[in-house]
mmCIF file of the N, C-alpha and C atoms, coordinates in Angstrom:
data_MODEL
# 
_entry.id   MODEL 
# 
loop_
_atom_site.group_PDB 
_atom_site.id 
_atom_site.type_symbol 
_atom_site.label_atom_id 
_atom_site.label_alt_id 
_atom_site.label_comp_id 
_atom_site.label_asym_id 
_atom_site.label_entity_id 
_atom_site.label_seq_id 
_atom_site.pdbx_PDB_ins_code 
_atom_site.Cartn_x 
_atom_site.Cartn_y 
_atom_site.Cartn_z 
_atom_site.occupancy 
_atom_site.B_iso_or_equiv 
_atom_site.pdbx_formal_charge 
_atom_site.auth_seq_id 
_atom_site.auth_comp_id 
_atom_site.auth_asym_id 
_atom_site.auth_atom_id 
_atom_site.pdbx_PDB_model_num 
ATOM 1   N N  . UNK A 1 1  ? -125.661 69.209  155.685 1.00 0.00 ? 1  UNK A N  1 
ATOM 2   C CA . UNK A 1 1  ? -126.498 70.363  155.508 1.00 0.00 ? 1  UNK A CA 1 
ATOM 3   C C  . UNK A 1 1  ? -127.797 69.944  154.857 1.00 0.00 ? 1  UNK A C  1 
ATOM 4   N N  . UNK A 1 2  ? -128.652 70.647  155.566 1.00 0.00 ? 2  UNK A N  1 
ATOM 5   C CA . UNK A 1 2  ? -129.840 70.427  154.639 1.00 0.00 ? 2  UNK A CA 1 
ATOM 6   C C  . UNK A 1 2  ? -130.318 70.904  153.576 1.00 0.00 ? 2  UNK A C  1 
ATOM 7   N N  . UNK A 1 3  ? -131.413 70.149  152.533 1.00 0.00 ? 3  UNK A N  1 
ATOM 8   C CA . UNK A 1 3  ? -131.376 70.887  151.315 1.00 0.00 ? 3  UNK A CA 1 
ATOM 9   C C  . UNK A 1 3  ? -133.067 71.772  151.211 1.00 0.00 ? 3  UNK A C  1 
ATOM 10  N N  . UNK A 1 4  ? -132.627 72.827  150.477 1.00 0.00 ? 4  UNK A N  1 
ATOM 11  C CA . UNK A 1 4  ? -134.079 73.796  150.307 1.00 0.00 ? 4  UNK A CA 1 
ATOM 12  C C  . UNK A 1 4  ? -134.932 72.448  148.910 1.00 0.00 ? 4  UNK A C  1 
ATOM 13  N N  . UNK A 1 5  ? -135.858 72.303  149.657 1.00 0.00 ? 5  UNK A N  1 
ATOM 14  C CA . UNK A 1 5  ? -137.195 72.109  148.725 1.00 0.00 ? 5  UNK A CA 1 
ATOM 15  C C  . UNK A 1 5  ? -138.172 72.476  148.325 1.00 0.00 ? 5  UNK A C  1 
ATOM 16  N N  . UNK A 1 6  ? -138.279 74.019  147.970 1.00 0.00 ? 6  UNK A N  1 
ATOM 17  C CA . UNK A 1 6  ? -139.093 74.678  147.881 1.00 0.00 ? 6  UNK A CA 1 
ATOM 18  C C  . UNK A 1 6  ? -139.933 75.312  149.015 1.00 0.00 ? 6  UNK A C  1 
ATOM 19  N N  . UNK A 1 7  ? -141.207 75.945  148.746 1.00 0.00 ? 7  UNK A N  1 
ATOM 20  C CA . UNK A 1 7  ? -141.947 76.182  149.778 1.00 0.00 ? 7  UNK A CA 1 
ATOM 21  C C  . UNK A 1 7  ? -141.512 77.772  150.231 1.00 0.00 ? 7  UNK A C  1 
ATOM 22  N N  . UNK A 1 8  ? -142.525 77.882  151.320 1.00 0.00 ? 8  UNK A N  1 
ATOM 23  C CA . UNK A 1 8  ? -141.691 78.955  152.234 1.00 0.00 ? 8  UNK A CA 1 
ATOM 24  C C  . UNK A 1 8  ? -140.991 78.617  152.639 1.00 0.00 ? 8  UNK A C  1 
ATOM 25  N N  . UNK A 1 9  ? -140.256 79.929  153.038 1.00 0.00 ? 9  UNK A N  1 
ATOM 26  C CA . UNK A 1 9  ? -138.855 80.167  153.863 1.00 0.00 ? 9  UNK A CA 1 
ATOM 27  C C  . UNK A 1 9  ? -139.470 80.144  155.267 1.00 0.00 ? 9  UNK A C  1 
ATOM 28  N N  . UNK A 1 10 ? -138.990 80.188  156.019 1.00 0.00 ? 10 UNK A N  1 
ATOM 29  C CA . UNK A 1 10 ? -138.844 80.508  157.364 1.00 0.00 ? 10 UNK A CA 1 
ATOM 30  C C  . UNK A 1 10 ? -138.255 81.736  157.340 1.00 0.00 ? 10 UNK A C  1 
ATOM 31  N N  . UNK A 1 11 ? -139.566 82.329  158.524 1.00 0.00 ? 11 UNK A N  1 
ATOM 32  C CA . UNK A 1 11 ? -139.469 83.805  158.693 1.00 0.00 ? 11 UNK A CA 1 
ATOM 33  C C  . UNK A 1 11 ? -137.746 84.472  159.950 1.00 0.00 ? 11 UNK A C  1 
ATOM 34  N N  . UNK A 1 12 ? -137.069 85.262  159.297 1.00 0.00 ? 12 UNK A N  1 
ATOM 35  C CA . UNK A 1 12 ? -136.111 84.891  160.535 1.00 0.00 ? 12 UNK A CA 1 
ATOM 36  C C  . UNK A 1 12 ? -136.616 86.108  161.466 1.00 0.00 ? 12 UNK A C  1 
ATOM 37  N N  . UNK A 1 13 ? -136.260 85.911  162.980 1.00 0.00 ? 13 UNK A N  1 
ATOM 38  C CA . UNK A 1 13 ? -136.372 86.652  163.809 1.00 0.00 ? 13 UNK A CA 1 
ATOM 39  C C  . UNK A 1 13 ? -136.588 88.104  163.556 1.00 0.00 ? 13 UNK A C  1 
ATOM 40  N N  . UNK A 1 14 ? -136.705 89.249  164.072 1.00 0.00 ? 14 UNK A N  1 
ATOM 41  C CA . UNK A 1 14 ? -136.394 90.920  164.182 1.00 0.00 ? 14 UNK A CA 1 
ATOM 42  C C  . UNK A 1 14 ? -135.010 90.760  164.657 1.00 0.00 ? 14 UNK A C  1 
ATOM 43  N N  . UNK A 1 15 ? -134.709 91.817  164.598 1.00 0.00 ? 15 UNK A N  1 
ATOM 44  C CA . UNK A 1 15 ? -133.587 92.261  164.735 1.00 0.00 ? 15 UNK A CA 1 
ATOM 45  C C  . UNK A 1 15 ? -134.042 92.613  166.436 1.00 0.00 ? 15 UNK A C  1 
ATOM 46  N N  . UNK A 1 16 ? -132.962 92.685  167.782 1.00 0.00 ? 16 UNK A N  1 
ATOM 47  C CA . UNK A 1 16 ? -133.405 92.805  168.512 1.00 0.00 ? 16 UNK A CA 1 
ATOM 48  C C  . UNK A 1 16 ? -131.658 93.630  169.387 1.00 0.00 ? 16 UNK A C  1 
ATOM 49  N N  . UNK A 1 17 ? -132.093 94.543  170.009 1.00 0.00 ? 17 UNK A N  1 
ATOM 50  C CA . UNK A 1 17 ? -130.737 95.661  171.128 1.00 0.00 ? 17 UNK A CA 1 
ATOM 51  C C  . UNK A 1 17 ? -131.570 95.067  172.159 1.00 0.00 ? 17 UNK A C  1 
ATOM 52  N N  . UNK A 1 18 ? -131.008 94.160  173.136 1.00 0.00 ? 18 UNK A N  1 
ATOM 53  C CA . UNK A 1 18 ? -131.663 93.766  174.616 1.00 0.00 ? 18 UNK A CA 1 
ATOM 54  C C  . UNK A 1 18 ? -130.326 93.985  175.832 1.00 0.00 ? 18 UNK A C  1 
ATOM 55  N N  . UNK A 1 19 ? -130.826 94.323  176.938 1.00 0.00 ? 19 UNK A N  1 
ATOM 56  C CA . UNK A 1 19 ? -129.905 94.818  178.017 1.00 0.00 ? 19 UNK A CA 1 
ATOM 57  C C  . UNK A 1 19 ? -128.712 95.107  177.855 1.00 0.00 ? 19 UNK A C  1 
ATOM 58  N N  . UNK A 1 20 ? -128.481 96.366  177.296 1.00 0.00 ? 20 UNK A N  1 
ATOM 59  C CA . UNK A 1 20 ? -127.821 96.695  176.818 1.00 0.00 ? 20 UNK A CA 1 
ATOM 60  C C  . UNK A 1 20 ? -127.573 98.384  177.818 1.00 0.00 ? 20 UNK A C  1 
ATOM 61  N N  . UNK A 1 21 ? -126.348 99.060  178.267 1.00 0.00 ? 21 UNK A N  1 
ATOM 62  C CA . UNK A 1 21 ? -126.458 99.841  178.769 1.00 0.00 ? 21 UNK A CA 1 
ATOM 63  C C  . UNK A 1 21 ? -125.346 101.253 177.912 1.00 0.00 ? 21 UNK A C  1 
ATOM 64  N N  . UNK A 1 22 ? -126.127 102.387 177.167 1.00 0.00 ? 22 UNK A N  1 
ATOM 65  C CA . UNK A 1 22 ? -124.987 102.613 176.385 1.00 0.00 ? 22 UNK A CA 1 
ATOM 66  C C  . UNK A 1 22 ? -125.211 104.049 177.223 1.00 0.00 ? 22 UNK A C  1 
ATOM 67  N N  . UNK A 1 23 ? -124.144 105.046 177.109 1.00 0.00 ? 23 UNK A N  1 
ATOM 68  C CA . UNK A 1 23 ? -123.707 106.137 177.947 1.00 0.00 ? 23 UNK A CA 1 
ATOM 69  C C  . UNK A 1 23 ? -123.245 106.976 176.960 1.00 0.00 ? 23 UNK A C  1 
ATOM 70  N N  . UNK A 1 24 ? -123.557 108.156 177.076 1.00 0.00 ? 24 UNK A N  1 
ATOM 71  C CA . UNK A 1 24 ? -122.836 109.817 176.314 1.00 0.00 ? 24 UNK A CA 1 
ATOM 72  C C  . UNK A 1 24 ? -122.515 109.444 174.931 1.00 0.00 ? 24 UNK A C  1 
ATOM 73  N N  . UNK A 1 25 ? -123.782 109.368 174.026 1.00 0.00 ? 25 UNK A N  1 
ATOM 74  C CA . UNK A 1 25 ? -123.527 109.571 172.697 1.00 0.00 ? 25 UNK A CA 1 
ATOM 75  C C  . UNK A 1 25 ? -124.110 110.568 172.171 1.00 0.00 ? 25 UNK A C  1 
ATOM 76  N N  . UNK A 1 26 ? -124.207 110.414 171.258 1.00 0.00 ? 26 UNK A N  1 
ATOM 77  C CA . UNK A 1 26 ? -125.542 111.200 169.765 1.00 0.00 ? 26 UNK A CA 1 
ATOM 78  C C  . UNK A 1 26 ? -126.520 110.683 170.292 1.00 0.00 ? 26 UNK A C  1 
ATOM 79  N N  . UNK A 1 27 ? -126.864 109.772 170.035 1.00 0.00 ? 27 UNK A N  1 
ATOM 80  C CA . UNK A 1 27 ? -127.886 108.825 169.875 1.00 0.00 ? 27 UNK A CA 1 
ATOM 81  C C  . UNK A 1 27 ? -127.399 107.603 170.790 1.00 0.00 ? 27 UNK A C  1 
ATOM 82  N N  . UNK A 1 28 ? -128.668 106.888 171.568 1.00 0.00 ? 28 UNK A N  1 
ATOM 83  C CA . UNK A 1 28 ? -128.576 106.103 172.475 1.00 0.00 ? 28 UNK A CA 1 
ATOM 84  C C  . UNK A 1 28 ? -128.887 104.553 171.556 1.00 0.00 ? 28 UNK A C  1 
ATOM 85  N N  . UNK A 1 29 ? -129.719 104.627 170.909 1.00 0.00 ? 29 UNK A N  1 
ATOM 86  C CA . UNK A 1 29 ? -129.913 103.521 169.899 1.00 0.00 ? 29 UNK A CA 1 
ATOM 87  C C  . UNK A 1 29 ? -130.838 104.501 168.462 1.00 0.00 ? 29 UNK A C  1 
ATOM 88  N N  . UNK A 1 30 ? -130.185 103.924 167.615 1.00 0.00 ? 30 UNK A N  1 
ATOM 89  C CA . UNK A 1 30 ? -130.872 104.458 165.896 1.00 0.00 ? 30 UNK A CA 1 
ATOM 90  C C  . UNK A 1 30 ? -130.993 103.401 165.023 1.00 0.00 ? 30 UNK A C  1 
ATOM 91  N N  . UNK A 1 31 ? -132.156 103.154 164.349 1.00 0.00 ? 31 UNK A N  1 
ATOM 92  C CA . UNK A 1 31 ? -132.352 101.981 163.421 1.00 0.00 ? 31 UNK A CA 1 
ATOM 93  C C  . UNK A 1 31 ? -133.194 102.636 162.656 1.00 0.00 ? 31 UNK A C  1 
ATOM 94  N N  . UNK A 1 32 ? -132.989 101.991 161.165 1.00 0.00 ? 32 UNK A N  1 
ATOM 95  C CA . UNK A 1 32 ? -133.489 102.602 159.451 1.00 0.00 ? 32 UNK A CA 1 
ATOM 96  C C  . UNK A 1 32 ? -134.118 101.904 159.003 1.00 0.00 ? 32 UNK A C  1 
ATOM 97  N N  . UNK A 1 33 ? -135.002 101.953 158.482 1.00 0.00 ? 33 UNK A N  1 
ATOM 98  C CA . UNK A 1 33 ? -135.607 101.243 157.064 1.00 0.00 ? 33 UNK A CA 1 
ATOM 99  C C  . UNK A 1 33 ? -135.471 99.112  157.575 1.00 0.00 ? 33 UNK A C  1 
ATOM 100 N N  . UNK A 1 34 ? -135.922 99.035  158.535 1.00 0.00 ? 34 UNK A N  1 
ATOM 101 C CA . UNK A 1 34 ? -136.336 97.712  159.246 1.00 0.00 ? 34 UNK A CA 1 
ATOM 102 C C  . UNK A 1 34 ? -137.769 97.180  158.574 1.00 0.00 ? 34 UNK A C  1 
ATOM 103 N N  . UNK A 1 35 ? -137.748 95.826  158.700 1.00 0.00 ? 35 UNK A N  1 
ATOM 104 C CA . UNK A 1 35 ? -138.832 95.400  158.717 1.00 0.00 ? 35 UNK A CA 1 
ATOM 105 C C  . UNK A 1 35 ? -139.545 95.494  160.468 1.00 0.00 ? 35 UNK A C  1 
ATOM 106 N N  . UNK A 1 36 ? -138.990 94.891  161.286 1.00 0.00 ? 36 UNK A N  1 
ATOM 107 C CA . UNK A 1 36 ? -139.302 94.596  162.737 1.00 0.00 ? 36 UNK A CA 1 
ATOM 108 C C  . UNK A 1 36 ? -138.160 95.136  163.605 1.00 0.00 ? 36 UNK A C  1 
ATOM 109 N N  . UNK A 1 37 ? -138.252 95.837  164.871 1.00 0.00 ? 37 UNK A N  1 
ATOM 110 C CA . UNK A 1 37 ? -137.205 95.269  165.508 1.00 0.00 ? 37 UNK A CA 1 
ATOM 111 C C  . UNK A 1 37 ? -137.688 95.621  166.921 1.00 0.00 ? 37 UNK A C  1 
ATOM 112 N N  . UNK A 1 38 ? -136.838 94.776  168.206 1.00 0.00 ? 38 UNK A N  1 
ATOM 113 C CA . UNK A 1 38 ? -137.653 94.913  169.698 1.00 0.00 ? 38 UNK A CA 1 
ATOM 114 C C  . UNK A 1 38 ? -136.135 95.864  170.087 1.00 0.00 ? 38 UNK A C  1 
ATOM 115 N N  . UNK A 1 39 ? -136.335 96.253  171.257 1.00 0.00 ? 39 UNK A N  1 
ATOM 116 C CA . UNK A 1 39 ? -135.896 97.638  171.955 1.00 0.00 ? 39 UNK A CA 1 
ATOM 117 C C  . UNK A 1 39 ? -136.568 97.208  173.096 1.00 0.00 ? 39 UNK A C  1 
ATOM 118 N N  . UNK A 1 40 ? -135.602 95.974  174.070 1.00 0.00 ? 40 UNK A N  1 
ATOM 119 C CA . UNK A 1 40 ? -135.929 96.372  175.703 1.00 0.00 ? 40 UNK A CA 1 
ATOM 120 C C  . UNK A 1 40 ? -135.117 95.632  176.473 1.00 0.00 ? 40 UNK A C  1 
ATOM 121 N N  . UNK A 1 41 ? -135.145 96.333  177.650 1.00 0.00 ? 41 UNK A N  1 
ATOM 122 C CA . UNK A 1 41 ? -134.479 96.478  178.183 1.00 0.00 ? 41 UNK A CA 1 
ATOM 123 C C  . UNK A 1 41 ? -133.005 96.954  178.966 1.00 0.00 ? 41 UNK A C  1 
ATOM 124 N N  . UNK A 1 42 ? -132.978 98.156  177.522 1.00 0.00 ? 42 UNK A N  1 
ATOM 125 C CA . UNK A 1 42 ? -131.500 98.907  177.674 1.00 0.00 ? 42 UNK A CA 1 
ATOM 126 C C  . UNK A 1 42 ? -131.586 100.009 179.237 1.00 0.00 ? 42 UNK A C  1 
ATOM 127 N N  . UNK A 1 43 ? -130.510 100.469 179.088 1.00 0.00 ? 43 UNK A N  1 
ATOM 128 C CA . UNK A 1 43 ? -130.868 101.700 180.098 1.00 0.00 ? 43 UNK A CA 1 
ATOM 129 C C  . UNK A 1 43 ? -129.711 102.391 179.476 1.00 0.00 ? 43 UNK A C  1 
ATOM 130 N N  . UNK A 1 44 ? -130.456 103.822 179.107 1.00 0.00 ? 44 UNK A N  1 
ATOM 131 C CA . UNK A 1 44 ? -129.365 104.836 178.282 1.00 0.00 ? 44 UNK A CA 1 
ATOM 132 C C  . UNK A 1 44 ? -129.725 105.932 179.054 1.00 0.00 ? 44 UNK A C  1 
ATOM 133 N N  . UNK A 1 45 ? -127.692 106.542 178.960 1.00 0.00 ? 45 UNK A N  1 
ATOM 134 C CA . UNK A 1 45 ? -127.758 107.573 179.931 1.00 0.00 ? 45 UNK A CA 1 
ATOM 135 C C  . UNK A 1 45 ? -126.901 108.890 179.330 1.00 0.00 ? 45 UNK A C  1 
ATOM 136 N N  . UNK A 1 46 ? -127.758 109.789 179.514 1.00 0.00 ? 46 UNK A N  1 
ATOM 137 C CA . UNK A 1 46 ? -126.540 111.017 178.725 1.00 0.00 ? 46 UNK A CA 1 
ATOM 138 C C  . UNK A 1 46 ? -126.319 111.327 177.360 1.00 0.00 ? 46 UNK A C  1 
ATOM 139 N N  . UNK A 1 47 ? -127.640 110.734 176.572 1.00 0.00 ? 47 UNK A N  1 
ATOM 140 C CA . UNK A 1 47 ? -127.378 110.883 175.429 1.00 0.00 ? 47 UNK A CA 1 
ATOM 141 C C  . UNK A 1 47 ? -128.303 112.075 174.795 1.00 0.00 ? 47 UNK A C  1 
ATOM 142 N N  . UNK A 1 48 ? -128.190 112.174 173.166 1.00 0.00 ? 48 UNK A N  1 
ATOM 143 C CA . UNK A 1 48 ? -128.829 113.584 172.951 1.00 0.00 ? 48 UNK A CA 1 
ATOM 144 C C  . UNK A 1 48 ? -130.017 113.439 172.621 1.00 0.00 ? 48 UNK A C  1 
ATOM 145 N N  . UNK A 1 49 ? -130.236 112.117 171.901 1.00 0.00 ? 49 UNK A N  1 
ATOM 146 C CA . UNK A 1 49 ? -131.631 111.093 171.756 1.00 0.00 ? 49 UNK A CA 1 
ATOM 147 C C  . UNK A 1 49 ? -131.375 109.681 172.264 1.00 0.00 ? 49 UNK A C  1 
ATOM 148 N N  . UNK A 1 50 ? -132.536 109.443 172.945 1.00 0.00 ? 50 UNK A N  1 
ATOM 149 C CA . UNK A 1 50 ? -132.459 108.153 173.774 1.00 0.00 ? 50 UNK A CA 1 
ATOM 150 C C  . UNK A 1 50 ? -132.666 107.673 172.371 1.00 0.00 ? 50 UNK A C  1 
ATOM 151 N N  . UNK A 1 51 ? -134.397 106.669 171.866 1.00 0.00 ? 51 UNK A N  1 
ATOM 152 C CA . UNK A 1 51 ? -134.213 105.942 170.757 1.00 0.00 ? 51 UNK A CA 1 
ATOM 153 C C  . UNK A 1 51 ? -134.702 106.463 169.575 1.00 0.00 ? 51 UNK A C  1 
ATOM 154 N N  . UNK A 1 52 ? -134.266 106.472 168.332 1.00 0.00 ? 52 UNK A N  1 
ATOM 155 C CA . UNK A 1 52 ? -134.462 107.001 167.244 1.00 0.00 ? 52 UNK A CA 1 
ATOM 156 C C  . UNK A 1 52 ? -134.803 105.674 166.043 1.00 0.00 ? 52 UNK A C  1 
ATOM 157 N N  . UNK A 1 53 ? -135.770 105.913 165.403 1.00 0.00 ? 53 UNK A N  1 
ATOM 158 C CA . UNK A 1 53 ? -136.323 105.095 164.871 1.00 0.00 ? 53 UNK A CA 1 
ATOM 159 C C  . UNK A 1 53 ? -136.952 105.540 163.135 1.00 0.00 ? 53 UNK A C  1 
ATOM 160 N N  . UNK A 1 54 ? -136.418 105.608 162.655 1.00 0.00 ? 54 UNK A N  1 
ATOM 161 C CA . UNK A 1 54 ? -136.740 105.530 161.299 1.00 0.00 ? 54 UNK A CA 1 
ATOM 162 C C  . UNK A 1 54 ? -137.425 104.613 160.175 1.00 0.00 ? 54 UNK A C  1 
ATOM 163 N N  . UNK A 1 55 ? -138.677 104.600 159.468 1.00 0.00 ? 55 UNK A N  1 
ATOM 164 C CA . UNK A 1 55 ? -138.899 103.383 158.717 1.00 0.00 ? 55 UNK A CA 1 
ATOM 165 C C  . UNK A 1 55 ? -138.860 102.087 159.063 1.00 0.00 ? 55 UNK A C  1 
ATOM 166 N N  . UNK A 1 56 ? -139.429 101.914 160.537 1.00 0.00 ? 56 UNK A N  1 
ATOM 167 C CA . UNK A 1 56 ? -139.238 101.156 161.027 1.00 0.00 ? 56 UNK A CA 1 
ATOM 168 C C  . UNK A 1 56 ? -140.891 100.118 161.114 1.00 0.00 ? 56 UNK A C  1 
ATOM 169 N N  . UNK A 1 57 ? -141.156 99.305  160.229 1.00 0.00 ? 57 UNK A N  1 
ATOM 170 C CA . UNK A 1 57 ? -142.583 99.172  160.141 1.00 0.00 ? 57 UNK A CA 1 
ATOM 171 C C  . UNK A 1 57 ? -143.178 98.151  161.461 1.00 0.00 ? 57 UNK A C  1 
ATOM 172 N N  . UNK A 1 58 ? -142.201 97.770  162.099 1.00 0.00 ? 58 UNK A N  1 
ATOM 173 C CA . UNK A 1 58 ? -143.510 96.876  163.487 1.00 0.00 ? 58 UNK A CA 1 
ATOM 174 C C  . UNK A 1 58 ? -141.996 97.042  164.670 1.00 0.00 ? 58 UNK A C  1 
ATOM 175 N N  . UNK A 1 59 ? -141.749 97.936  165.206 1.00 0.00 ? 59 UNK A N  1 
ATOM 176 C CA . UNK A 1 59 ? -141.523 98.209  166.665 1.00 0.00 ? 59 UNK A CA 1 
ATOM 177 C C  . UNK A 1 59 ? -141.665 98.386  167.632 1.00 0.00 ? 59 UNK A C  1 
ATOM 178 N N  . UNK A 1 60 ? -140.892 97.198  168.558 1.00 0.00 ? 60 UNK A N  1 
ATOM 179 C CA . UNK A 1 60 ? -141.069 96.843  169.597 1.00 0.00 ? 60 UNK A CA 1 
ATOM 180 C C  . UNK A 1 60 ? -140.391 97.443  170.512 1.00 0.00 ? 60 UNK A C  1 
ATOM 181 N N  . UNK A 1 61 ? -141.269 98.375  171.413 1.00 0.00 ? 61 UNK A N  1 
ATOM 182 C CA . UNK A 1 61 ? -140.137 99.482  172.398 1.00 0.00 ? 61 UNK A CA 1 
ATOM 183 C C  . UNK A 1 61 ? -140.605 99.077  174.247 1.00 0.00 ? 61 UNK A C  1 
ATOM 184 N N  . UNK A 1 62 ? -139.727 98.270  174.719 1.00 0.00 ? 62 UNK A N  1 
ATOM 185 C CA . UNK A 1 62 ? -140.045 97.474  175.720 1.00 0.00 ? 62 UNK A CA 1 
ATOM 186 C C  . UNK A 1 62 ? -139.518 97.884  176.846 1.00 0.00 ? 62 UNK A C  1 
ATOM 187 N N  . UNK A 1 63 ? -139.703 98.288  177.968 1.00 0.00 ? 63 UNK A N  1 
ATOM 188 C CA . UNK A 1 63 ? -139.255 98.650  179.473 1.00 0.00 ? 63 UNK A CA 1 
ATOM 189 C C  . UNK A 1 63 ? -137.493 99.129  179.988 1.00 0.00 ? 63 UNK A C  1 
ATOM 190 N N  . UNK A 1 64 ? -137.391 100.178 178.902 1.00 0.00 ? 64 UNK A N  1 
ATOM 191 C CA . UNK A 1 64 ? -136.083 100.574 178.436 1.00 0.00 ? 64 UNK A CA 1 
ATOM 192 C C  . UNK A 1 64 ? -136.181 101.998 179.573 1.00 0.00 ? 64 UNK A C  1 
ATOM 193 N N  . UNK A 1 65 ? -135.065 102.237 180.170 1.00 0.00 ? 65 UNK A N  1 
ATOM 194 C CA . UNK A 1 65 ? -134.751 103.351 180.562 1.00 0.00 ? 65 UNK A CA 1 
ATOM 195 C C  . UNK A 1 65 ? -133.996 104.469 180.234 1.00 0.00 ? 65 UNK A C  1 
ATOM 196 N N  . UNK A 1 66 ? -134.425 105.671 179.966 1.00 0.00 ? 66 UNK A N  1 
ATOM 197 C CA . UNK A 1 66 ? -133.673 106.749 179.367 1.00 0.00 ? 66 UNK A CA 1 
ATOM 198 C C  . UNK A 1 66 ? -133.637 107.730 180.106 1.00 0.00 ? 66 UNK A C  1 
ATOM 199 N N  . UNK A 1 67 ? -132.500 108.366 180.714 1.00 0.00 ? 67 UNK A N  1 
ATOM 200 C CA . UNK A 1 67 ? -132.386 109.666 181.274 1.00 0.00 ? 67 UNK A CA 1 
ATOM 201 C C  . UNK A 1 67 ? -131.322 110.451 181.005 1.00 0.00 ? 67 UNK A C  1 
ATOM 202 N N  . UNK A 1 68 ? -131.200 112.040 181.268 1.00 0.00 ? 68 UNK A N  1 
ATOM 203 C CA . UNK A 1 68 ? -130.184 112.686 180.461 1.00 0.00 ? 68 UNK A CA 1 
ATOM 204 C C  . UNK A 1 68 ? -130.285 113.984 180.767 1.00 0.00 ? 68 UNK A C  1 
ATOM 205 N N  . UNK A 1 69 ? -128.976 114.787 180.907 1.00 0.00 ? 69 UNK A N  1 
ATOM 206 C CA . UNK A 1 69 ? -129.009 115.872 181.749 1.00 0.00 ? 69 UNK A CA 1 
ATOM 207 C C  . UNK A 1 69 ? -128.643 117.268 181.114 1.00 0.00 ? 69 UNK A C  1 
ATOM 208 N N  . UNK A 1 70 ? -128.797 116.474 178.879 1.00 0.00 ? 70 UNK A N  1 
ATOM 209 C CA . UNK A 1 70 ? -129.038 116.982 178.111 1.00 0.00 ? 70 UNK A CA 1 
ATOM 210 C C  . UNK A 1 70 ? -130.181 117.309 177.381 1.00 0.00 ? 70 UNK A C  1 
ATOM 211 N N  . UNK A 1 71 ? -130.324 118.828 177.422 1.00 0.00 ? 71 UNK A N  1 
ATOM 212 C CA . UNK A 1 71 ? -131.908 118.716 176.942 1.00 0.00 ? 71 UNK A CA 1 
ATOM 213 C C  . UNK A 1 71 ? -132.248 119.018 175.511 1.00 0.00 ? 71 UNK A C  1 
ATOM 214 N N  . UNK A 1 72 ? -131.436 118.142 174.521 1.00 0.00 ? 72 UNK A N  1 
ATOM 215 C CA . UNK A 1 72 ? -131.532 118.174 173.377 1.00 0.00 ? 72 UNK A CA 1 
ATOM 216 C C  . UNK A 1 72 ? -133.038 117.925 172.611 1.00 0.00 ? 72 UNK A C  1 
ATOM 217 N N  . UNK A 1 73 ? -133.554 116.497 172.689 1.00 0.00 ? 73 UNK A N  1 
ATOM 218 C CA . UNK A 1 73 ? -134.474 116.540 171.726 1.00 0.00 ? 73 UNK A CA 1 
ATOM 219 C C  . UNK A 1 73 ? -135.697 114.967 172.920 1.00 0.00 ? 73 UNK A C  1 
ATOM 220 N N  . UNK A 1 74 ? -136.055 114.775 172.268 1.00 0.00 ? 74 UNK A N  1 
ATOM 221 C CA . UNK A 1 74 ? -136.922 113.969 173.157 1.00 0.00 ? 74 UNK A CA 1 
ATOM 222 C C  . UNK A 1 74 ? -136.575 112.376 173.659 1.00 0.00 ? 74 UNK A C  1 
ATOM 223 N N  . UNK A 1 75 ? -136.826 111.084 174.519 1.00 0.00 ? 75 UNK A N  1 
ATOM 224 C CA . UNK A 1 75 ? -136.181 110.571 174.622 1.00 0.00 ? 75 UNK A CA 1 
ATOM 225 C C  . UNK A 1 75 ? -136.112 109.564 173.500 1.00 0.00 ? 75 UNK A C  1 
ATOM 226 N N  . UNK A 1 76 ? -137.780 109.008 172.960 1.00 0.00 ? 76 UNK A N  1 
ATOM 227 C CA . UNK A 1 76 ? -138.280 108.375 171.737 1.00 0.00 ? 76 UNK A CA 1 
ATOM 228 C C  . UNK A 1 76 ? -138.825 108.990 171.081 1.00 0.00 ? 76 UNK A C  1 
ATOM 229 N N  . UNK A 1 77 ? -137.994 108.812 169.980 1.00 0.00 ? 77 UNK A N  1 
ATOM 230 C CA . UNK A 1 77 ? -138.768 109.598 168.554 1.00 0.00 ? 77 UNK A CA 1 
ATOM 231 C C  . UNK A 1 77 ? -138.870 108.764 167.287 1.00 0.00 ? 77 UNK A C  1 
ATOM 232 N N  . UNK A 1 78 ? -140.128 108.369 167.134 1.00 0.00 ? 78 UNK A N  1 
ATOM 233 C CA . UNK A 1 78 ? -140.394 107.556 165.260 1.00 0.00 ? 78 UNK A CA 1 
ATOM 234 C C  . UNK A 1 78 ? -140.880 107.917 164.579 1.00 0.00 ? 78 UNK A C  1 
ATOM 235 N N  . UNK A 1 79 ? -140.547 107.865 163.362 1.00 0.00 ? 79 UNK A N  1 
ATOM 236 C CA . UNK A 1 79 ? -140.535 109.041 161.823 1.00 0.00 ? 79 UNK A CA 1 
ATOM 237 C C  . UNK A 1 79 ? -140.825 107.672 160.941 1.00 0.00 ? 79 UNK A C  1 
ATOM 238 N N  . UNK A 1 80 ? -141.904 107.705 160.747 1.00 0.00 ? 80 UNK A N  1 
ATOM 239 C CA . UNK A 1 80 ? -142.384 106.690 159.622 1.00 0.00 ? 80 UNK A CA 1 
ATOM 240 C C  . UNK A 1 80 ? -142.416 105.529 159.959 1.00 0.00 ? 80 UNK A C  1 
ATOM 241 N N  . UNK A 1 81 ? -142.663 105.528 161.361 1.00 0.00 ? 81 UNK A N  1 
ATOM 242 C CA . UNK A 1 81 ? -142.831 103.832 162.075 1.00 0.00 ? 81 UNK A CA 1 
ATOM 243 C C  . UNK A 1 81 ? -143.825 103.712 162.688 1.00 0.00 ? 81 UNK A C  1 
ATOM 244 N N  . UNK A 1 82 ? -143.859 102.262 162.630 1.00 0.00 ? 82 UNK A N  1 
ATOM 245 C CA . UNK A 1 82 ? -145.103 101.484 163.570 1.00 0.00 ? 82 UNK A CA 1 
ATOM 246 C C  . UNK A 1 82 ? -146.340 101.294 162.398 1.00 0.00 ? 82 UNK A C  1 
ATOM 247 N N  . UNK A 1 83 ? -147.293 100.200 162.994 1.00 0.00 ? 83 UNK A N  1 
ATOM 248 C CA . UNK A 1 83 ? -148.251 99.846  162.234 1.00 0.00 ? 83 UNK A CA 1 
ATOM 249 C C  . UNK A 1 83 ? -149.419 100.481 162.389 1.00 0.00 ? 83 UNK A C  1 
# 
């Protein structure tokens, strides 16, 4: 193993949901209080919110498909996100 010698850290990745296909929930994808995170390529179907996004300060919402034959609330919605 290697040893820390000070310095910076190395930044780690975002957090990332990629092709991913989720069906008849609440919520199709929900994330909180993030530093980063990417969002693409899912395809969500039937849910009551496609993506929900909270405190989310640098999101990445990428060529994701959402459709739904519930007409609850909208498909993307962010509440205190983005730069």
């Amino acid at each position: 193993m290697g040893q820390y010698t000070g310095g910076n850290l190395p930044t780690p990745p975002p957090h990332q949901i990629k092709y991913s296909t989720i069906t008849n929930s609440a919520y199709g994808i929900q994330a909180a209080n993030l530093p980063a995170i990417v969002i693409q390529g899912n395809v969500i179907t039937n849910t009551g919110l496609g993506i929900f996004l909270s405190n989310v300060a640098s999101p990445s919402v990428i060529a994701n498909t959402i459709s739904t034959s519930q007409a609850v609330m909208a498909g993307i919605f962010l509440e205190s996100s983005g730069e």
